[in-house]
N, CA, C and O atoms as a GROMACS GRO file, in nm:
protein
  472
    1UNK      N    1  -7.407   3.251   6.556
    1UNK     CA    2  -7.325   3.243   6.438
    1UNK      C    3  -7.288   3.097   6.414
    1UNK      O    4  -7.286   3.022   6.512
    2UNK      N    5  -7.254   3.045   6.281
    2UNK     CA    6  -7.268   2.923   6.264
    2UNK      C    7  -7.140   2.925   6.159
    2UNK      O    8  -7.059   3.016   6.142
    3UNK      N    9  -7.147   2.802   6.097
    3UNK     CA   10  -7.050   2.805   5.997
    3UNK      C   11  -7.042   2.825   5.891
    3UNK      O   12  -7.154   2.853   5.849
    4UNK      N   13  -6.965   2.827   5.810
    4UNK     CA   14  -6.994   2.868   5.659
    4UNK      C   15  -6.952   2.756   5.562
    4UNK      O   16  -6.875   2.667   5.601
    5UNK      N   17  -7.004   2.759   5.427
    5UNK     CA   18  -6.936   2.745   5.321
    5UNK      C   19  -6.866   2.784   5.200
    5UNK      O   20  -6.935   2.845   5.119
    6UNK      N   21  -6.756   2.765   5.173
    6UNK     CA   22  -6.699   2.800   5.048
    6UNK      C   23  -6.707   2.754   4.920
    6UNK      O   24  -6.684   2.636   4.893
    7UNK      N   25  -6.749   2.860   4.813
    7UNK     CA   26  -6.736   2.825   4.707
    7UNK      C   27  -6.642   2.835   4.641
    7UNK      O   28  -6.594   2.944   4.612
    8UNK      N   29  -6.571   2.668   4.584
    8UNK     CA   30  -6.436   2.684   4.520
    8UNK      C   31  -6.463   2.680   4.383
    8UNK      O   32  -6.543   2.615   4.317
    9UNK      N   33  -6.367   2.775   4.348
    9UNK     CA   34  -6.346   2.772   4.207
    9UNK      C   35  -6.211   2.776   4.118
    9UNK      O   36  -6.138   2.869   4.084
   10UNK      N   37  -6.209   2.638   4.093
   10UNK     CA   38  -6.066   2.580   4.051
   10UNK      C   39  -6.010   2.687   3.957
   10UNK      O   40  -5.918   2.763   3.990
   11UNK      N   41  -6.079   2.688   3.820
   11UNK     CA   42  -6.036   2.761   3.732
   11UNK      C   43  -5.999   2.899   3.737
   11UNK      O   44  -5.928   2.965   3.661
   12UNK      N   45  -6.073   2.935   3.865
   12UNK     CA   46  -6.016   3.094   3.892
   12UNK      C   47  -5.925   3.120   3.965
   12UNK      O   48  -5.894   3.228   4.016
   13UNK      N   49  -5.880   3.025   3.972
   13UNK     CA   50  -5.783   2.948   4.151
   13UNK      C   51  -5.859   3.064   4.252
   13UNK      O   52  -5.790   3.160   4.287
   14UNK      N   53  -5.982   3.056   4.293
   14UNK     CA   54  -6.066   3.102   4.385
   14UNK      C   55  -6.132   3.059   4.480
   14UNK      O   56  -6.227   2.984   4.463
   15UNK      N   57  -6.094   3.099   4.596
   15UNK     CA   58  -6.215   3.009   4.743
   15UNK      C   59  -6.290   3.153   4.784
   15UNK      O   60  -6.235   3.262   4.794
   16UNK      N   61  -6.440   3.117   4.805
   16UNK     CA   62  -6.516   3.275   4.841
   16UNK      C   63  -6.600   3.182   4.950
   16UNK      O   64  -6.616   3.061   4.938
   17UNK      N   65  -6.644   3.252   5.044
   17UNK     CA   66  -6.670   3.204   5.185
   17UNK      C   67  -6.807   3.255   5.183
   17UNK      O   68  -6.818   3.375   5.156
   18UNK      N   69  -6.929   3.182   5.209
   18UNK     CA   70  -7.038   3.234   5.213
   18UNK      C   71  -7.118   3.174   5.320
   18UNK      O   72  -7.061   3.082   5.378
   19UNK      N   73  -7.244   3.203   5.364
   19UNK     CA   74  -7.299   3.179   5.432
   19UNK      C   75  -7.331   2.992   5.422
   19UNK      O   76  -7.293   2.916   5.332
   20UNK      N   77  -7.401   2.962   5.533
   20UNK     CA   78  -7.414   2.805   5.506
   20UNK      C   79  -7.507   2.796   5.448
   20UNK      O   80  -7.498   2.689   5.388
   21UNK      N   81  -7.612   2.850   5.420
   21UNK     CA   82  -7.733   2.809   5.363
   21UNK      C   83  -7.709   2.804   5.185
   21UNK      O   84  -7.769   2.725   5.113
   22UNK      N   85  -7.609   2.907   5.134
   22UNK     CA   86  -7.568   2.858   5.030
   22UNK      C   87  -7.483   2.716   5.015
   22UNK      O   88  -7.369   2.698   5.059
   23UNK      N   89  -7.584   2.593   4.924
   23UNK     CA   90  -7.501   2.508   4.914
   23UNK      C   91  -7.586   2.442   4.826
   23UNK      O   92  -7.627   2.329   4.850
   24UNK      N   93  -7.621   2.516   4.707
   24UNK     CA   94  -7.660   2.482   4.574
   24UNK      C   95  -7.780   2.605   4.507
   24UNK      O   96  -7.850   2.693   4.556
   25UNK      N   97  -7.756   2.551   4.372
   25UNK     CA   98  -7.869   2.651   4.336
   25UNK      C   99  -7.976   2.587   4.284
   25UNK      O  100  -7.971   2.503   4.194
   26UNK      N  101  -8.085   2.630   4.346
   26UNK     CA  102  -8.243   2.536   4.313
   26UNK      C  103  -8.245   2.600   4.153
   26UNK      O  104  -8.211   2.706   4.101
   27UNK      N  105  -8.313   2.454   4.101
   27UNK     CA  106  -8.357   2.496   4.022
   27UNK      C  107  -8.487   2.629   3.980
   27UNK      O  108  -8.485   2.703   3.882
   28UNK      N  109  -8.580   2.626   4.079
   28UNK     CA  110  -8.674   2.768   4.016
   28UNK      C  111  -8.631   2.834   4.029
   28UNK      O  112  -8.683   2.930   3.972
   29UNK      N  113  -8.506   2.870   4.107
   29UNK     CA  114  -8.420   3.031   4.108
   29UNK      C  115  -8.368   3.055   3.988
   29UNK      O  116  -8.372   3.165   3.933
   30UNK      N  117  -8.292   2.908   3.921
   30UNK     CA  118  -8.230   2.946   3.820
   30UNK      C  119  -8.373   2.982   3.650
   30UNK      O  120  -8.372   3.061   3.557
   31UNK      N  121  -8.464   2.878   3.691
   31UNK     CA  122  -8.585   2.932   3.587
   31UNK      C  123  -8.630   3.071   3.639
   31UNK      O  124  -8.635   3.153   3.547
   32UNK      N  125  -8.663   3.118   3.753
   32UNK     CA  126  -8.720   3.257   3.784
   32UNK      C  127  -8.570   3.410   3.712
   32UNK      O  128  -8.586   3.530   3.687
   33UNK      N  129  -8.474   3.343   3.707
   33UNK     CA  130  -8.374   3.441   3.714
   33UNK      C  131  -8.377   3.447   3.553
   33UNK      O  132  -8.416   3.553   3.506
   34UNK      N  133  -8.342   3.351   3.469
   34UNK     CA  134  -8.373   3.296   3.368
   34UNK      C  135  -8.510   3.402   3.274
   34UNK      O  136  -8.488   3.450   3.163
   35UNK      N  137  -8.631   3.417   3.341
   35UNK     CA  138  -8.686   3.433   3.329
   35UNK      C  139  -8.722   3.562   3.284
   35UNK      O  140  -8.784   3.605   3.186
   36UNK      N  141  -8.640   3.636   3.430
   36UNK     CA  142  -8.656   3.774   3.433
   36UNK      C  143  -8.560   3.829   3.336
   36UNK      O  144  -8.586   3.935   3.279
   37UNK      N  145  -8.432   3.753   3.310
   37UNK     CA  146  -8.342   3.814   3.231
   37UNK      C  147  -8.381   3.810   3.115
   37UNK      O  148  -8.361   3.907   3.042
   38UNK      N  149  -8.424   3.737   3.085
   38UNK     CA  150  -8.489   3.678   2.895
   38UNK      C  151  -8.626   3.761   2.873
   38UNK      O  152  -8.663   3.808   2.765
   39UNK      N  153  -8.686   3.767   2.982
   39UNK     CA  154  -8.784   3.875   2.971
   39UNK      C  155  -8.911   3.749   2.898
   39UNK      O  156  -8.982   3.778   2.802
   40UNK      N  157  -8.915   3.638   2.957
   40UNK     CA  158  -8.957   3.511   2.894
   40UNK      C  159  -9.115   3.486   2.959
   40UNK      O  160  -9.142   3.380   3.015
   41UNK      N  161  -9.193   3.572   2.947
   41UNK     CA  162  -9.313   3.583   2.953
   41UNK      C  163  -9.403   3.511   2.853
   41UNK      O  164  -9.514   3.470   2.885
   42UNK      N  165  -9.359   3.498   2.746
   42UNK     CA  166  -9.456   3.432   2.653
   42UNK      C  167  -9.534   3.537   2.574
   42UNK      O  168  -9.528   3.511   2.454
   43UNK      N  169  -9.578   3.607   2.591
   43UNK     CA  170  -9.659   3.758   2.520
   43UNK      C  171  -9.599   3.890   2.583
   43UNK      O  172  -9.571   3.900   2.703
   44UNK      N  173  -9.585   3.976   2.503
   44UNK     CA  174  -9.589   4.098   2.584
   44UNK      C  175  -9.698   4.184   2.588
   44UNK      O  176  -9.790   4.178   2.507
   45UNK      N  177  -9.689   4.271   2.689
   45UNK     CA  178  -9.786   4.330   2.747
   45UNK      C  179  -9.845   4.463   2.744
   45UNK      O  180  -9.911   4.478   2.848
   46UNK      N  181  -9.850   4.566   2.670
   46UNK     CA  182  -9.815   4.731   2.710
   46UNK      C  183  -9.950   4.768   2.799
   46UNK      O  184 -10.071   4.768   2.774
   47UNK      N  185  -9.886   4.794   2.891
   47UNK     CA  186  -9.993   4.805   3.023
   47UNK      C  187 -10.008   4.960   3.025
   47UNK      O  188 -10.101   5.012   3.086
   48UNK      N  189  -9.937   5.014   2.973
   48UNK     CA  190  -9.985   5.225   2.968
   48UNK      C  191 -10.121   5.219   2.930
   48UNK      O  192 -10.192   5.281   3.009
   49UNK      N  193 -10.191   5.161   2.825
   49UNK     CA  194 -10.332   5.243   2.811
   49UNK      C  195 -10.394   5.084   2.851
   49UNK      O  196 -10.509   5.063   2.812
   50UNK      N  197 -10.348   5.010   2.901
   50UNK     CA  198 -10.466   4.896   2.953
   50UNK      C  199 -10.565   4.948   3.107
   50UNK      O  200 -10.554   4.999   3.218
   51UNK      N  201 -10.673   4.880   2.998
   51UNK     CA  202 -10.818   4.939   3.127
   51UNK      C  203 -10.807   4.783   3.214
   51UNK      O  204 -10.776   4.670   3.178
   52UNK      N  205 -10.837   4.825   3.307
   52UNK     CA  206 -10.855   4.650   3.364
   52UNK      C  207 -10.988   4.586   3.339
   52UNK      O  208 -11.016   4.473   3.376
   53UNK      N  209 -11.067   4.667   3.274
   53UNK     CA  210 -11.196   4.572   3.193
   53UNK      C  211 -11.171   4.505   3.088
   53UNK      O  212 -11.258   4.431   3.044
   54UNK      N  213 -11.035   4.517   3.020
   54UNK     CA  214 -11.017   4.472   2.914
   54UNK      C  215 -10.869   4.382   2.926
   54UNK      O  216 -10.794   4.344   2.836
   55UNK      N  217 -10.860   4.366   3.063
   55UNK     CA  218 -10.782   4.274   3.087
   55UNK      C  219 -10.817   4.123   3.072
   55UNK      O  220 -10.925   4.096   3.122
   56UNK      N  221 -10.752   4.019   3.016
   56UNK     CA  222 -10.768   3.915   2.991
   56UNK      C  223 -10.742   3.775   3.092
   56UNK      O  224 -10.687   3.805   3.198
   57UNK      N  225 -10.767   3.659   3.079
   57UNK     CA  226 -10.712   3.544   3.176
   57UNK      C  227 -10.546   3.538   3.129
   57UNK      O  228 -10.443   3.524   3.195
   58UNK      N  229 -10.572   3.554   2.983
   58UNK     CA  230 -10.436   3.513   2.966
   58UNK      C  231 -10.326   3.609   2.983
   58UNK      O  232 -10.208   3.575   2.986
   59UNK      N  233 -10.377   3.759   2.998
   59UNK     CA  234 -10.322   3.866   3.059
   59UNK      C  235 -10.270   3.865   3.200
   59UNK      O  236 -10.155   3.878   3.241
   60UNK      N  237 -10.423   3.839   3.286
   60UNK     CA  238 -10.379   3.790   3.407
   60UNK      C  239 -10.260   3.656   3.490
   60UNK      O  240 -10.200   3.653   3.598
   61UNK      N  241 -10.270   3.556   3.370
   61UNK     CA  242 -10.152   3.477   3.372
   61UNK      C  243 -10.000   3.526   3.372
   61UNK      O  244  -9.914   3.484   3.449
   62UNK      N  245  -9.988   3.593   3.303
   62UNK     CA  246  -9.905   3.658   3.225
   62UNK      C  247  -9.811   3.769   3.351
   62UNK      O  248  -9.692   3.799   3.344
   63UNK      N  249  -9.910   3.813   3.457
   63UNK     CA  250  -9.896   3.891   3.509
   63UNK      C  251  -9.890   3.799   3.668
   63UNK      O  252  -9.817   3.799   3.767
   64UNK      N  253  -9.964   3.756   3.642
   64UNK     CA  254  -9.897   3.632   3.786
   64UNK      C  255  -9.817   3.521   3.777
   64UNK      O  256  -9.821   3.433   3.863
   65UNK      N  257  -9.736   3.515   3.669
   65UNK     CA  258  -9.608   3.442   3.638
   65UNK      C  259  -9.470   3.560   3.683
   65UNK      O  260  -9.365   3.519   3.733
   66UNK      N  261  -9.488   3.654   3.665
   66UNK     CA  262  -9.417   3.761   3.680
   66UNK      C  263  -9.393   3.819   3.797
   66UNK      O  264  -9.300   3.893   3.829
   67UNK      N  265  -9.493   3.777   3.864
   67UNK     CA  266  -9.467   3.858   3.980
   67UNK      C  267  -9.438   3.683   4.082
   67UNK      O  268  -9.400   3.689   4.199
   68UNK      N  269  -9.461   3.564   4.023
   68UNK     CA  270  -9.423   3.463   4.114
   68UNK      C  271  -9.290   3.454   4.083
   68UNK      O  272  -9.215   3.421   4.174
   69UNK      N  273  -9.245   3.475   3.979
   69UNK     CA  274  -9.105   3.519   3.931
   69UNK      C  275  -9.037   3.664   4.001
   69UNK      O  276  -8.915   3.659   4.016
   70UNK      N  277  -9.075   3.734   4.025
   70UNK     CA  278  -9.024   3.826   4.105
   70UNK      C  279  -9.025   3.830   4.234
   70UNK      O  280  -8.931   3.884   4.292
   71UNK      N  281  -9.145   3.765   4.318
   71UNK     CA  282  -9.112   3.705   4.418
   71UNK      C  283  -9.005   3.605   4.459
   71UNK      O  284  -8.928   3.625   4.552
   72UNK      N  285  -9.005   3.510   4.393
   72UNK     CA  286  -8.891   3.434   4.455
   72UNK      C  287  -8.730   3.497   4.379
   72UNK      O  288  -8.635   3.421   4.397
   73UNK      N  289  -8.708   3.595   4.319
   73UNK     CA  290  -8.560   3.671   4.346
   73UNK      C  291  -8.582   3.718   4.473
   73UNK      O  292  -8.499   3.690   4.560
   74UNK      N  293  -8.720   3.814   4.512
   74UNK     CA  294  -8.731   3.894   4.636
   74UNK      C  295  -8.596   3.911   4.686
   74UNK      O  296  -8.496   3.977   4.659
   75UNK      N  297  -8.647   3.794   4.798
   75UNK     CA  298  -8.498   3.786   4.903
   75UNK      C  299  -8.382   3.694   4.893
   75UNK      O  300  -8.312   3.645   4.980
   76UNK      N  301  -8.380   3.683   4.739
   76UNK     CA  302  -8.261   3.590   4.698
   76UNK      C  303  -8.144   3.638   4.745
   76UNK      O  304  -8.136   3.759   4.766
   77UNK      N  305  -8.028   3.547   4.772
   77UNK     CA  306  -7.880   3.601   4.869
   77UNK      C  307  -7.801   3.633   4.709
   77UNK      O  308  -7.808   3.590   4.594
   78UNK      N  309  -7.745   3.707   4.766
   78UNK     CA  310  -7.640   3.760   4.633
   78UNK      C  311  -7.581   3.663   4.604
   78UNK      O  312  -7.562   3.654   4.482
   79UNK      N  313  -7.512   3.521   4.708
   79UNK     CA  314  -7.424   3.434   4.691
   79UNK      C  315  -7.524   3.343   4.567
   79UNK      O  316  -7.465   3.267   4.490
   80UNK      N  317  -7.621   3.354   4.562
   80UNK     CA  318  -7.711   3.237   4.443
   80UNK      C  319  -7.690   3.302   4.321
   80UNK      O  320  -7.665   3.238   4.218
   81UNK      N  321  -7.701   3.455   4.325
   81UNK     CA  322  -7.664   3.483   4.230
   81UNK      C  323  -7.584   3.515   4.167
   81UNK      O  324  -7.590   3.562   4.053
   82UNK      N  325  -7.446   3.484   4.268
   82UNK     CA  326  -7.352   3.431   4.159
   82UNK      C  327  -7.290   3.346   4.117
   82UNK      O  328  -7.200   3.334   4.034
   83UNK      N  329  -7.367   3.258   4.208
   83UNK     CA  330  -7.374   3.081   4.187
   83UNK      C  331  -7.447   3.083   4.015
   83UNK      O  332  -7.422   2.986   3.943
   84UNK      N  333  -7.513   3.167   3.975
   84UNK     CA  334  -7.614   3.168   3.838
   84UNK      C  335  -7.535   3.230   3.740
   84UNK      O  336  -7.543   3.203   3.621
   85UNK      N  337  -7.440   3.332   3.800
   85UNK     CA  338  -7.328   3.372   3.728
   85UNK      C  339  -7.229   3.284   3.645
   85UNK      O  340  -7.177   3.276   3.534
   86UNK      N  341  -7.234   3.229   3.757
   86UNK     CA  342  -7.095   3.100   3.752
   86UNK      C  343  -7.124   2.998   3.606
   86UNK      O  344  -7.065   2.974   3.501
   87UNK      N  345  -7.302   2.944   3.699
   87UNK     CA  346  -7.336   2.840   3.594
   87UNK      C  347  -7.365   2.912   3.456
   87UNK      O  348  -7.327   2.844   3.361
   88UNK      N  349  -7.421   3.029   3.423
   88UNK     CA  350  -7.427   3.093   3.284
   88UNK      C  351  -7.329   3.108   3.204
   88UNK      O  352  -7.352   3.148   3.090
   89UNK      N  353  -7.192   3.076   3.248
   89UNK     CA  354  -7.074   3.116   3.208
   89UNK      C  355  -7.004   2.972   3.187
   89UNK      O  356  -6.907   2.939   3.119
   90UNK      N  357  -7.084   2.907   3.263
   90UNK     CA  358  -7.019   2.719   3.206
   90UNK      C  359  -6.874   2.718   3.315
   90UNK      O  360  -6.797   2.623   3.307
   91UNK      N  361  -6.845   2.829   3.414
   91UNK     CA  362  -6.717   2.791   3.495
   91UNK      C  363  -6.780   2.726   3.617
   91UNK      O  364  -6.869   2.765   3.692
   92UNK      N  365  -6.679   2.572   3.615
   92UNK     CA  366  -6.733   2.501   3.725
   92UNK      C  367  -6.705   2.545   3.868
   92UNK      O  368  -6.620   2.629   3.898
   93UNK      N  369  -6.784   2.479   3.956
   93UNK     CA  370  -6.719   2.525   4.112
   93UNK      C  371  -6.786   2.435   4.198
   93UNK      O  372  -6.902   2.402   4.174
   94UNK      N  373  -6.721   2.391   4.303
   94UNK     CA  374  -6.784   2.287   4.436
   94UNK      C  375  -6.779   2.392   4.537
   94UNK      O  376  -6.684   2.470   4.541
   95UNK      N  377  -6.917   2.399   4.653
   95UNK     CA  378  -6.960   2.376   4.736
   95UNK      C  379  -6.876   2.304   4.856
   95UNK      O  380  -6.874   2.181   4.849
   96UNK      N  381  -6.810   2.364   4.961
   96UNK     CA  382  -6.752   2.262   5.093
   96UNK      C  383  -6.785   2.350   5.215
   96UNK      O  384  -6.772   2.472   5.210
   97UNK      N  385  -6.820   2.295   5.309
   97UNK     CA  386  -6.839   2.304   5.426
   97UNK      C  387  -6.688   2.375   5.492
   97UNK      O  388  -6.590   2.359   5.420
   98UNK      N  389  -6.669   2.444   5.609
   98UNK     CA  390  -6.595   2.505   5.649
   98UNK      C  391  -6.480   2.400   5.712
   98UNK      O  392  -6.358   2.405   5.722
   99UNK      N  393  -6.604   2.283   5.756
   99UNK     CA  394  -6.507   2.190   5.810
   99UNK      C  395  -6.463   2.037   5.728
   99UNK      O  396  -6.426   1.925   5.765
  100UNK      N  397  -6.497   2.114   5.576
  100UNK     CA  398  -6.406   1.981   5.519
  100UNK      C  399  -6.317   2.077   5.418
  100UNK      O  400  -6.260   2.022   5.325
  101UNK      N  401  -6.301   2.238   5.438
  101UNK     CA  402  -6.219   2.270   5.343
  101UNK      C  403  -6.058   2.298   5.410
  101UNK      O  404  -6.082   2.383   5.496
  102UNK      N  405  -5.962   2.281   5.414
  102UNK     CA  406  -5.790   2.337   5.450
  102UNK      C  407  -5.799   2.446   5.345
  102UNK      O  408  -5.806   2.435   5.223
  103UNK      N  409  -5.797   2.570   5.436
  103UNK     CA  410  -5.787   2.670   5.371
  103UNK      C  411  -5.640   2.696   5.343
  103UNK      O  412  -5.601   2.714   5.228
  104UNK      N  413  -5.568   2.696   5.437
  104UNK     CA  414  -5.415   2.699   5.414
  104UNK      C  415  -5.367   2.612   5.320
  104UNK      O  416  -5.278   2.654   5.245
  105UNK      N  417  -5.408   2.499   5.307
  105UNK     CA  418  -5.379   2.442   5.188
  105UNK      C  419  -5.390   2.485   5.032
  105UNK      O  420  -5.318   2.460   4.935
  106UNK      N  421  -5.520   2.564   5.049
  106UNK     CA  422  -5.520   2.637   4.908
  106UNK      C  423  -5.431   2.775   4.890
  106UNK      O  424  -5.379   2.814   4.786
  107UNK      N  425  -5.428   2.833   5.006
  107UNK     CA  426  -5.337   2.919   4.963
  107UNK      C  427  -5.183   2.856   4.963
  107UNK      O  428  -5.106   2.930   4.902
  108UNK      N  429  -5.155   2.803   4.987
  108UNK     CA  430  -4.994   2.687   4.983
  108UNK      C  431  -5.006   2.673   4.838
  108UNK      O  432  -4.897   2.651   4.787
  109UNK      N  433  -5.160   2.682   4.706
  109UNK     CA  434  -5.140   2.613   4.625
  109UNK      C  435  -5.200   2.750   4.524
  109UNK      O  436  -5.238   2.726   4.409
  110UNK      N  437  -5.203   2.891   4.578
  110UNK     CA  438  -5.220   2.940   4.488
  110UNK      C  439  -5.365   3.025   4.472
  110UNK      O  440  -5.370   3.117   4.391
  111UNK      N  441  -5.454   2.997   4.535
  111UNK     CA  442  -5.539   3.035   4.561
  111UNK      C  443  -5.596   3.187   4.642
  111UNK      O  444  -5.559   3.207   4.758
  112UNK      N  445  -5.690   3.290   4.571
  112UNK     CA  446  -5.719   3.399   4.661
  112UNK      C  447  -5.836   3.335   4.750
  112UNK      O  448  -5.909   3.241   4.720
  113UNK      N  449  -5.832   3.419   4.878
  113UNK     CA  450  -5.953   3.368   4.946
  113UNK      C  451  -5.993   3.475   4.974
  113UNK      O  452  -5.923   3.566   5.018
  114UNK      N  453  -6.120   3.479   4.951
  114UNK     CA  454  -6.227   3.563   4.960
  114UNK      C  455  -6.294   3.552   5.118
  114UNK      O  456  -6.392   3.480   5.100
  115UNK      N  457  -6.291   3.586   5.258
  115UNK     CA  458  -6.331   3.601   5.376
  115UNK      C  459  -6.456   3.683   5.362
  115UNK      O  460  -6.475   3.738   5.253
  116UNK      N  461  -6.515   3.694   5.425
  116UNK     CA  462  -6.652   3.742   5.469
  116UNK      C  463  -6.660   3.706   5.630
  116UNK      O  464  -6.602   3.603   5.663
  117UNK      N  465  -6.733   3.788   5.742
  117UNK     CA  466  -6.716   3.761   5.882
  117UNK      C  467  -6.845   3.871   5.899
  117UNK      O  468  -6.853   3.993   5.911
  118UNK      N  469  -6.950   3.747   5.890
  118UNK     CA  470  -7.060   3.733   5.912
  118UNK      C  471  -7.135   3.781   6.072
  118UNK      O  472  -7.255   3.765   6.091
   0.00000   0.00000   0.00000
């Protein structure tokens, strides 16, 4: 077991405690998530009466963008996605390490803390 980080969020007067490996959100998560939500394929597809002889390159593109897009949500951590939450919504928040945050200090100032015990 190792340490964690918290994601603060001023405006919500919120500290949420997450694993360490959360400590930003890559960008292709946020284009793959992006992606899937917008449904941003570029063409659509109706695959019920498609023969695969009459499948296309640009079909096949189409269809391996989608699934490289669905691969990398795969085993995405819930904490990214609501790191994507956060940023879709324009509410800011920092990233701190366990050992540069005073937790008691935020609650002295108002703050819920969100624990998790990993």
């Amino acid at each position: 077991m190792g340490w964690s980080n918290f994601i603060i969020i001023e405006k919500l007067k919120m500290i949420i405690e997450t694993n360490r490996s959360v400590n930003e959100l890559e960008h292709y998560i946020k284009d793959a998530i992006g992606k899937m939500i917008d449904n941003d394929t570029g063409i659509d597809i109706d695959i019920s009466d498609l023969k695969v002889s009459d499948i296309t390159v640009k079909d096949l593109c189409t269809f391996a963008s989608a699934y490289d897009n669905a691969i990398t949500l795969c085993q995405l951590d819930s904490d990214k996605l609501f790191l994507y939450w956060l940023e879709s919504r324009n509410i800011e928040y920092e990233i701190q390490s366990e050992h540069q945050t005073n937790i008691e200090q935020y609650k002295e100032n108002g703050y819920d803390v969100i624990r998790i015990h990993i």
